[in-house]
Structures are given as C-alpha cells and as structure tokens.
PyMOL commands that place a pseudoatom at each C-alpha (Angstrom):
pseudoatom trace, name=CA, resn=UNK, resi=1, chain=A, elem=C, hetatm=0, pos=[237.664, 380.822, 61.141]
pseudoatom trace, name=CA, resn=UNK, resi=2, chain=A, elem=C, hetatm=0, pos=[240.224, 382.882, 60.556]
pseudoatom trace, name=CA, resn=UNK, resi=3, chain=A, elem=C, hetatm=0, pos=[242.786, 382.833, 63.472]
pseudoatom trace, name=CA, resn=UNK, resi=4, chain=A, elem=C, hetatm=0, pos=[245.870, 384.696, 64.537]
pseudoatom trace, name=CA, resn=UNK, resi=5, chain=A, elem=C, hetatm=0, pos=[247.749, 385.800, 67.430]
pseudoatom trace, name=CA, resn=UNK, resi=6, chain=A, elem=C, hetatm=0, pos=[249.889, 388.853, 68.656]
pseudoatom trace, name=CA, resn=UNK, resi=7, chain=A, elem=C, hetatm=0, pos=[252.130, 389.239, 71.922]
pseudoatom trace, name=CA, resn=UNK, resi=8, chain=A, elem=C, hetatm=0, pos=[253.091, 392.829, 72.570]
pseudoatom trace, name=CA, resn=UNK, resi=9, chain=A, elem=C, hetatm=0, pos=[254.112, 394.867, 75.414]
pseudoatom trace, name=CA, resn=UNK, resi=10, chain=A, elem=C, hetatm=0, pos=[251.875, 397.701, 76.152]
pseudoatom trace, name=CA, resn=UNK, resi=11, chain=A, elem=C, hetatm=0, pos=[254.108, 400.097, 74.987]
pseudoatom trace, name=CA, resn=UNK, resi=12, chain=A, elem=C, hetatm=0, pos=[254.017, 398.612, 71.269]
pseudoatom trace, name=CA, resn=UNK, resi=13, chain=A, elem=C, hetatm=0, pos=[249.726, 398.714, 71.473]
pseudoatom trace, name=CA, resn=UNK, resi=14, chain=A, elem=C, hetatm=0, pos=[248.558, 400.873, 68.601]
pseudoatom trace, name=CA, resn=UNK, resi=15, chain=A, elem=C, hetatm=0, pos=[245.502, 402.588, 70.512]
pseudoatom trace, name=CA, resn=UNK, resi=16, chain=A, elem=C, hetatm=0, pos=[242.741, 400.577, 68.310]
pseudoatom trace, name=CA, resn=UNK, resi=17, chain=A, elem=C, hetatm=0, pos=[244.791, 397.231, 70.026]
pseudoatom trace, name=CA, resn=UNK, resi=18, chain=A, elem=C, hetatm=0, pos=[244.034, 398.930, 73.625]
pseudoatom trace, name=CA, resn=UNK, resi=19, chain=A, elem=C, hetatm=0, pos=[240.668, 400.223, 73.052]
pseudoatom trace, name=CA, resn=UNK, resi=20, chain=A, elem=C, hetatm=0, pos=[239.575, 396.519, 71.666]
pseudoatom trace, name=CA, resn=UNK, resi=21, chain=A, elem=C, hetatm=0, pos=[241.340, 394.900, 74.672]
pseudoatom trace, name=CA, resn=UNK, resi=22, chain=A, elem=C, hetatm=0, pos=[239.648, 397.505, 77.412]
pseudoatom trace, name=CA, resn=UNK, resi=23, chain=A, elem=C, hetatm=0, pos=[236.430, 397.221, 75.901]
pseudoatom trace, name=CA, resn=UNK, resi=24, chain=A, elem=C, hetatm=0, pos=[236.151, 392.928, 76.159]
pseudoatom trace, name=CA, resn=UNK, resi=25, chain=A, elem=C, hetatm=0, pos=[237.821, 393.135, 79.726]
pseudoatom trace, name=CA, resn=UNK, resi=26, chain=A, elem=C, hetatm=0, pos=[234.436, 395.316, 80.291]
pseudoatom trace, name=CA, resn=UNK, resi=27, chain=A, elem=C, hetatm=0, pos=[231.997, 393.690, 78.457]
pseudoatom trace, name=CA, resn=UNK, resi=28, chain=A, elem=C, hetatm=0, pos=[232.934, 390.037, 79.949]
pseudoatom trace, name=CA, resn=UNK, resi=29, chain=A, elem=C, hetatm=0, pos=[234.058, 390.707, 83.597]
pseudoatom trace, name=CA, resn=UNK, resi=30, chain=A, elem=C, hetatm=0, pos=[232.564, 394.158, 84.583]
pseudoatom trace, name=CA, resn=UNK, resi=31, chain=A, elem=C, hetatm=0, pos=[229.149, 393.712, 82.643]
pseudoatom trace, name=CA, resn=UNK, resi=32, chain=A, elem=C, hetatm=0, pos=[228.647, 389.640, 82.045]
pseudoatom trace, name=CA, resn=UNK, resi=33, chain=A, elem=C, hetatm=0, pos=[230.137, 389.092, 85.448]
pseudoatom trace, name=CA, resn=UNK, resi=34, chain=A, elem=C, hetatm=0, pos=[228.532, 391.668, 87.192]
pseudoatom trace, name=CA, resn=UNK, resi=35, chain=A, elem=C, hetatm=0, pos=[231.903, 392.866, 88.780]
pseudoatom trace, name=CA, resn=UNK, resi=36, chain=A, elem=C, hetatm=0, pos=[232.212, 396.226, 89.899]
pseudoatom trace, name=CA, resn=UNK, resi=37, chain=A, elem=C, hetatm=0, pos=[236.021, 396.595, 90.560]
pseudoatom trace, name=CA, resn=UNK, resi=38, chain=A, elem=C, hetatm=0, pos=[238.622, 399.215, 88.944]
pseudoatom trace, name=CA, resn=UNK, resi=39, chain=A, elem=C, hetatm=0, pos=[239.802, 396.718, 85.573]
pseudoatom trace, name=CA, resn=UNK, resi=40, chain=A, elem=C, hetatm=0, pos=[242.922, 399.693, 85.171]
pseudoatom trace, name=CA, resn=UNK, resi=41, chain=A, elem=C, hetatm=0, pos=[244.781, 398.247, 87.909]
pseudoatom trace, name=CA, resn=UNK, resi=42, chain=A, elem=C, hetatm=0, pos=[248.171, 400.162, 87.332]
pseudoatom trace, name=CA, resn=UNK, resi=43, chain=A, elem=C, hetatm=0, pos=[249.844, 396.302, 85.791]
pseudoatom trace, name=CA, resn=UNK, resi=44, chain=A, elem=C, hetatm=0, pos=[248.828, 396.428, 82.161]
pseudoatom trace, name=CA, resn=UNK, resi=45, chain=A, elem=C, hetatm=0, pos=[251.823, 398.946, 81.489]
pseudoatom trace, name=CA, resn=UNK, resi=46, chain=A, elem=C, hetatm=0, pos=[254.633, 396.070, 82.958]
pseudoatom trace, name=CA, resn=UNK, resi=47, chain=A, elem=C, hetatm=0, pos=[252.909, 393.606, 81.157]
pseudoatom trace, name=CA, resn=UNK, resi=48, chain=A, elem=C, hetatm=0, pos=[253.059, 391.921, 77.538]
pseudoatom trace, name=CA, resn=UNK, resi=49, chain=A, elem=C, hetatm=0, pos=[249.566, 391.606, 75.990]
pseudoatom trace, name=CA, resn=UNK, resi=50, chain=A, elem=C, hetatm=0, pos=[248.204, 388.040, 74.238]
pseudoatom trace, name=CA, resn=UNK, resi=51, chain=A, elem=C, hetatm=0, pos=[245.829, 389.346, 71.594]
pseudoatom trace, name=CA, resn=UNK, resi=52, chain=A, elem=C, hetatm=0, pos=[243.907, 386.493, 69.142]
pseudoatom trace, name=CA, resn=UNK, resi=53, chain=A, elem=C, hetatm=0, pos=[241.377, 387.764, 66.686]
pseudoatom trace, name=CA, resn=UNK, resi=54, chain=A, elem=C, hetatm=0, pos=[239.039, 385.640, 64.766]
pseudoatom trace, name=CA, resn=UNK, resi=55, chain=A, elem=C, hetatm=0, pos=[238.387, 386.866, 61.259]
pseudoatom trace, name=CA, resn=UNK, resi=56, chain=A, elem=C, hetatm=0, pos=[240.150, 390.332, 62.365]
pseudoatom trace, name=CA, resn=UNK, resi=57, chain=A, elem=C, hetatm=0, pos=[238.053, 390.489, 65.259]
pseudoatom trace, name=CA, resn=UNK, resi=58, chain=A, elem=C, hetatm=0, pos=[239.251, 390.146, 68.645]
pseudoatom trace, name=CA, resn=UNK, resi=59, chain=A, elem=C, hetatm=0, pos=[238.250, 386.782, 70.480]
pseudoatom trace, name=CA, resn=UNK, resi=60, chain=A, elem=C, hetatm=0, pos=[240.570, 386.070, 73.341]
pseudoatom trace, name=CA, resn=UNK, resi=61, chain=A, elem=C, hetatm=0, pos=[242.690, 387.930, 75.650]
pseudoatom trace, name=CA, resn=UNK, resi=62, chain=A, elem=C, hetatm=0, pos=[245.251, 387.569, 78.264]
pseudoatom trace, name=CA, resn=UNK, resi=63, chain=A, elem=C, hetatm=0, pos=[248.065, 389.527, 80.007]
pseudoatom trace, name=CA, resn=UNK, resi=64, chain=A, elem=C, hetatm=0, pos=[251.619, 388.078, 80.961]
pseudoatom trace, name=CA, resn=UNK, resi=65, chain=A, elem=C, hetatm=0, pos=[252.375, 389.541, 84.131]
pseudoatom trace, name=CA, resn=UNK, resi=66, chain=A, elem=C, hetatm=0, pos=[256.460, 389.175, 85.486]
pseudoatom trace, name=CA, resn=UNK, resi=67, chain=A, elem=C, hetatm=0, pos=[257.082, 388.020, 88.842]
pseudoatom trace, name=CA, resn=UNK, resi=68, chain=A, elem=C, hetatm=0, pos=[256.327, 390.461, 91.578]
pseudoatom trace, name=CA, resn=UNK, resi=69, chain=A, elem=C, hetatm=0, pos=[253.270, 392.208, 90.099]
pseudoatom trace, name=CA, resn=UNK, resi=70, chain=A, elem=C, hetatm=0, pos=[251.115, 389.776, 90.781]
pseudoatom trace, name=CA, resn=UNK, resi=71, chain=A, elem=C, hetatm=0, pos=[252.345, 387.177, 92.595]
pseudoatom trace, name=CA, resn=UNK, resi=72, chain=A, elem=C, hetatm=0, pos=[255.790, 385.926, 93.603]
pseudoatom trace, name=CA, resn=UNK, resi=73, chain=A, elem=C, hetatm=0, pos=[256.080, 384.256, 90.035]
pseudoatom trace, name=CA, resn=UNK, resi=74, chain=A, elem=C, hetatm=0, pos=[255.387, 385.094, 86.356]
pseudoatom trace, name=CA, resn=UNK, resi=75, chain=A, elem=C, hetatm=0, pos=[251.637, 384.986, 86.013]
pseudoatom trace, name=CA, resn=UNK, resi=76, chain=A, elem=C, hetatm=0, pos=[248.866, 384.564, 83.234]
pseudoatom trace, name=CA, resn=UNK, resi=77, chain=A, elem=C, hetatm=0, pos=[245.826, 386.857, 84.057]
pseudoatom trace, name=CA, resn=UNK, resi=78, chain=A, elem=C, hetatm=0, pos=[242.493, 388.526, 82.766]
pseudoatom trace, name=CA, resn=UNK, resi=79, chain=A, elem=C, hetatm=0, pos=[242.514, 385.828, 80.699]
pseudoatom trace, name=CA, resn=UNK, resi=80, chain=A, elem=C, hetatm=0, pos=[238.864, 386.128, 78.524]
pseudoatom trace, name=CA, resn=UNK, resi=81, chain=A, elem=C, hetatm=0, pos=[237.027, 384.695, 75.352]
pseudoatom trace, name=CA, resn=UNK, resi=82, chain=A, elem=C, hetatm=0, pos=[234.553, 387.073, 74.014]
pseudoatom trace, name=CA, resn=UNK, resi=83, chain=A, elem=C, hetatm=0, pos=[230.831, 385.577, 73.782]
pseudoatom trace, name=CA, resn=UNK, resi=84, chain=A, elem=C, hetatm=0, pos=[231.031, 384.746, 70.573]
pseudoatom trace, name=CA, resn=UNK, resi=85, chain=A, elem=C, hetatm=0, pos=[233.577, 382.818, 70.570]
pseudoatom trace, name=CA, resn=UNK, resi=86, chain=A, elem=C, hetatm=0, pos=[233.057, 380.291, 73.273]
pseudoatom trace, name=CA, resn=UNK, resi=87, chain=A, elem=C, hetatm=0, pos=[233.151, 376.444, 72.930]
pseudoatom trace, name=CA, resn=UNK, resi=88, chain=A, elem=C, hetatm=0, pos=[235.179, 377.175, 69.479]
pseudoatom trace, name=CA, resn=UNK, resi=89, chain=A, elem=C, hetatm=0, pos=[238.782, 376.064, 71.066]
pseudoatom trace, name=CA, resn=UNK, resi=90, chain=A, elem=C, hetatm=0, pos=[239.819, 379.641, 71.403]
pseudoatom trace, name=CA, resn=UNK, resi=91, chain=A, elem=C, hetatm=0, pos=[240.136, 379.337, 75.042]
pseudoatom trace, name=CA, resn=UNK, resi=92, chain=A, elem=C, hetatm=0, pos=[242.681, 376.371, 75.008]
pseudoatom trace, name=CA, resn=UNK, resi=93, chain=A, elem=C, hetatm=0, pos=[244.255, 378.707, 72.044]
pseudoatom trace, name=CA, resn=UNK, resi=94, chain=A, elem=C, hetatm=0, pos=[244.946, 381.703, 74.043]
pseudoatom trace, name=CA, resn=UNK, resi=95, chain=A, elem=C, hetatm=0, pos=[246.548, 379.219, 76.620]
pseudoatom trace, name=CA, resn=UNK, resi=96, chain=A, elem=C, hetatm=0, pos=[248.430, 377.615, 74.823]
pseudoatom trace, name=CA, resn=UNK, resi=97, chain=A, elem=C, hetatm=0, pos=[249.968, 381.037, 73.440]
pseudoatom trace, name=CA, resn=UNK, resi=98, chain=A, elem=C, hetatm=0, pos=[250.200, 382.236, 76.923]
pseudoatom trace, name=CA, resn=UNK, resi=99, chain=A, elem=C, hetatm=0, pos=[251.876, 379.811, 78.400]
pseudoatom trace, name=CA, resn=UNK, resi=100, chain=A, elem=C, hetatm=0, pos=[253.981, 379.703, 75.196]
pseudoatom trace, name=CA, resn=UNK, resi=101, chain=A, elem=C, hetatm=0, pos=[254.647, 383.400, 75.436]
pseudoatom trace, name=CA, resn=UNK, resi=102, chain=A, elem=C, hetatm=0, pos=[255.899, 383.336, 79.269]
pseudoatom trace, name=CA, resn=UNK, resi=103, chain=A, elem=C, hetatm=0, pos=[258.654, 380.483, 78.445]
pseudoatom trace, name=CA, resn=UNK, resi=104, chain=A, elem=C, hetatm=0, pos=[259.764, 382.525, 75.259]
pseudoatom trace, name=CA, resn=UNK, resi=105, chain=A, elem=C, hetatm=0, pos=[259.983, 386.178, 77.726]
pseudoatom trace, name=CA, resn=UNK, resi=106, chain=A, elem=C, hetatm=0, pos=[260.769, 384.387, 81.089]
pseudoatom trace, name=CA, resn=UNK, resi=107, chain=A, elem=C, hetatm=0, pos=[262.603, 381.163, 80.619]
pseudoatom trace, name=CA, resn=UNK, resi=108, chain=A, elem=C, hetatm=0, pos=[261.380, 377.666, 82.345]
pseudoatom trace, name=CA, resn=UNK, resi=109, chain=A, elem=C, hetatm=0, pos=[259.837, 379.287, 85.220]
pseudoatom trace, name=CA, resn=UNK, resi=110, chain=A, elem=C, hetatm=0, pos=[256.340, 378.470, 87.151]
pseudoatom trace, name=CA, resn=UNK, resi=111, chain=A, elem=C, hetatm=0, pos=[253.353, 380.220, 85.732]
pseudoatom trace, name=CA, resn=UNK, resi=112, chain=A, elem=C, hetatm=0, pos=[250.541, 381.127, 88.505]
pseudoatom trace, name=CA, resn=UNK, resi=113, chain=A, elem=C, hetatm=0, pos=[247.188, 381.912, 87.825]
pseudoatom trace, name=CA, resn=UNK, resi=114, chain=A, elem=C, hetatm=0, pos=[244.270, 383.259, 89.953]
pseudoatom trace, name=CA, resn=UNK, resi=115, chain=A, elem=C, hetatm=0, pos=[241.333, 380.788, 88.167]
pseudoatom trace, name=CA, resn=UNK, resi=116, chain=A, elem=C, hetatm=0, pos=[237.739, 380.607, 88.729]
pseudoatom trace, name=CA, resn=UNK, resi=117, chain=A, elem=C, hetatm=0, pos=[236.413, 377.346, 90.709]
pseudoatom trace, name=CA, resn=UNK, resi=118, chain=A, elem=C, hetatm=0, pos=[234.002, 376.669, 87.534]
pseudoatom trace, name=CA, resn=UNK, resi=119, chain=A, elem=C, hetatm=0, pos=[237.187, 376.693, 85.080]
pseudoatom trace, name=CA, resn=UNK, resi=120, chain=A, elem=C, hetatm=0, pos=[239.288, 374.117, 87.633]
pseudoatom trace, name=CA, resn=UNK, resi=121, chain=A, elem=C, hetatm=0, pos=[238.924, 370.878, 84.646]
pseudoatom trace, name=CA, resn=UNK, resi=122, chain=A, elem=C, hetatm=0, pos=[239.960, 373.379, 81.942]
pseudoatom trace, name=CA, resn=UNK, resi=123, chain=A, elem=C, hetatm=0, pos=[243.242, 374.731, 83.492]
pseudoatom trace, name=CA, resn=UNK, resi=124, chain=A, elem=C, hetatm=0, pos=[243.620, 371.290, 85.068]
pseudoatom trace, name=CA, resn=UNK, resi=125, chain=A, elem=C, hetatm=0, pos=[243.845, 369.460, 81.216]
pseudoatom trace, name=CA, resn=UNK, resi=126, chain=A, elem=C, hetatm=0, pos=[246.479, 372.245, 80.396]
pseudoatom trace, name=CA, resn=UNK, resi=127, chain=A, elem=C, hetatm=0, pos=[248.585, 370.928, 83.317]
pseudoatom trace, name=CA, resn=UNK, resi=128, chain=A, elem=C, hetatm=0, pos=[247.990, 373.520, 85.974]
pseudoatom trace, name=CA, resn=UNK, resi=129, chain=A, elem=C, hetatm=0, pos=[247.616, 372.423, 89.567]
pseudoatom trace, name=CA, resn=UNK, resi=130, chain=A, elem=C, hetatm=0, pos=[245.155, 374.161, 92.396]
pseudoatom trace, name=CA, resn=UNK, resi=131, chain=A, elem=C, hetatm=0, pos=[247.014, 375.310, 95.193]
pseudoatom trace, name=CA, resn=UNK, resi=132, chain=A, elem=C, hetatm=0, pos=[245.702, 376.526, 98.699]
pseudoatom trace, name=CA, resn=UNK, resi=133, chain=A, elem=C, hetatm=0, pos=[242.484, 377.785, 99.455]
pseudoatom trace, name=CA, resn=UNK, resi=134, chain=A, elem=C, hetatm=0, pos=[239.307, 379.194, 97.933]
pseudoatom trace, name=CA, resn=UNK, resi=135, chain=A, elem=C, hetatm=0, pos=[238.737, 382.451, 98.374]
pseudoatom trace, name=CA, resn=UNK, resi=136, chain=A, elem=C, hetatm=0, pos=[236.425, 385.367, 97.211]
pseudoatom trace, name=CA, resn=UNK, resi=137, chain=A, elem=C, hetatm=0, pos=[237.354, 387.844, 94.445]
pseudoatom trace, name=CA, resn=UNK, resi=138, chain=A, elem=C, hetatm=0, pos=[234.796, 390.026, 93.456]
pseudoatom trace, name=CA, resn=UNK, resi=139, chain=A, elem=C, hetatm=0, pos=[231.669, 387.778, 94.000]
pseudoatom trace, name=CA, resn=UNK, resi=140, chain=A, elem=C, hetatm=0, pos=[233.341, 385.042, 92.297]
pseudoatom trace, name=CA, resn=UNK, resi=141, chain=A, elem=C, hetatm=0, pos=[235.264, 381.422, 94.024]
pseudoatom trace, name=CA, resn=UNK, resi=142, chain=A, elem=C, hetatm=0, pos=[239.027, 381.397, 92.708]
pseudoatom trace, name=CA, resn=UNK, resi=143, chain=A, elem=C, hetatm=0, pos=[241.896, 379.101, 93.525]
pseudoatom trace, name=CA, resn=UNK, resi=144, chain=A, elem=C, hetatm=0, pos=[245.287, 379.812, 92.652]
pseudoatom trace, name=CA, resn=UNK, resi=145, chain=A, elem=C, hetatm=0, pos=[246.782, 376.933, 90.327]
pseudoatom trace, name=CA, resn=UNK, resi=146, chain=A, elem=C, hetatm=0, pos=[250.241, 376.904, 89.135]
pseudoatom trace, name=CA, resn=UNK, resi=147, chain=A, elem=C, hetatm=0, pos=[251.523, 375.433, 85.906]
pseudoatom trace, name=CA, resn=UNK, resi=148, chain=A, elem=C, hetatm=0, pos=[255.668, 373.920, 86.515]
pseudoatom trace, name=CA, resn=UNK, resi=149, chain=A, elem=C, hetatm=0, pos=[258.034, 374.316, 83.630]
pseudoatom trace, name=CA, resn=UNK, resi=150, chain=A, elem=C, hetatm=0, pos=[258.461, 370.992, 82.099]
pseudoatom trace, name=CA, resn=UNK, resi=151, chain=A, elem=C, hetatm=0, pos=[262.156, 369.389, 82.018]
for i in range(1, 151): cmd.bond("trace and resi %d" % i, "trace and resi %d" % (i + 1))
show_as sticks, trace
zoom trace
C-alpha cells in the first residue's frame, strides 16, 4: 500500500479531485446504502476536503465542516472508505487526519459527528462520545457523538 493524504478547501479541488470525491459519496451512500437523498447539499463549498488515496487511487473521504453548517460546532462528516479498502486501517487513517485537520484549521475545539449506530465501537476507540438520542437519517440509526479537545 501506497498511502497519502490531502486537505484542501473546495476552492483548491482540481476537477479530477471533485469528480473522484462525488463519485465514492455515490457509489457508497446513494448506491451501497440504498439512500436516495440530494449528496450536493450546498456545504461542500464552506468546507475543507480530507482526500487519502491508496496507490493513487482514492480510498477514504471526509469533509471538515466549521461550526454553524452543520451543527453548533466544527464537524467531521460524509466520512467513507471505498469497498476496497475496508478492514485495511484506512478508516482509523482518515480519522485520525480529520480530527488532525480540524485542530490545525479550528484550534482545540469539540468535533461533532452524526455516526451510524453500527460504527458506535469504532468512533468510540477514537475517543468520541454518543450524545442524545437515536434517530433516523435516511433509513439508517445515527447518534450524534462528540470528540473534546484534549488539554
């Protein structure tokens, strides 16, 4: 494996960067999920972009949203690993950059995140924490979890 990592604001996406990014948002959460929902949500353009590619290829996504898009705090969302990368570490890898990326653009703030139920452990080992109640998003049992800035 052949791993690296980008950060970029939307404005600084070449359009290959955005058509790779669109296209696994798709493929993952409109046609693996089975989620029929509008993915260009009017955020991307406010929001840095966490790109890792395997072997040139790109693996894992996220977006870094700033507080008051998303929710009252900075936020870590559409956060994917392509098929064919699962169970290699990339998803704790594109974490790890994430949350590394929102302390480096927004200082020691808390980091929420809109998680799936089934992912709960995963998020949990990186040090987020579930917060209120289950609810529905597009077919699918979320929690929100936040992650506090370390002293």
């Amino acid at each position: 494996m052949n791993i690296t990592h980008r950060i970029k604001p939307f404005a600084k996406l070449d359009v290959n960067e955005l058509y790779e990014l669109l296209r696994l948002r798709s493929e993952v959460f409109v046609v693996e999920q089975n989620c029929v929902f509008l993915d260009q949500d009017n955020k991307d353009q406010k929001c840095h972009h966490v790109l890792i590619y395997n072997n040139n290829r790109l693996a894992a996504y996220s977006r870094l949203v700033p507080a008051g898009i998303s929710y009252a705090e900075v936020s870590i969302g559409r956060v994917i690993t392509s098929p064919e990368a699962r169970g290699t570490g990339l998803g704790r890898k594109l974490m790890e950059v994430s949350i590394a990326g929102c302390r480096e653009l927004f200082g020691p703030v808390n980091i929420r995140i809109g998680a799936q139920t089934y992912a709960l452990p995963f998020y949990e080992s990186l040090g987020f924490i579930a917060e209120g109640e289950r609810y529905d998003e597009d077919g699918i049992e979320h929690v929100e979890m936040v992650l506090k800035p370390t002293v």
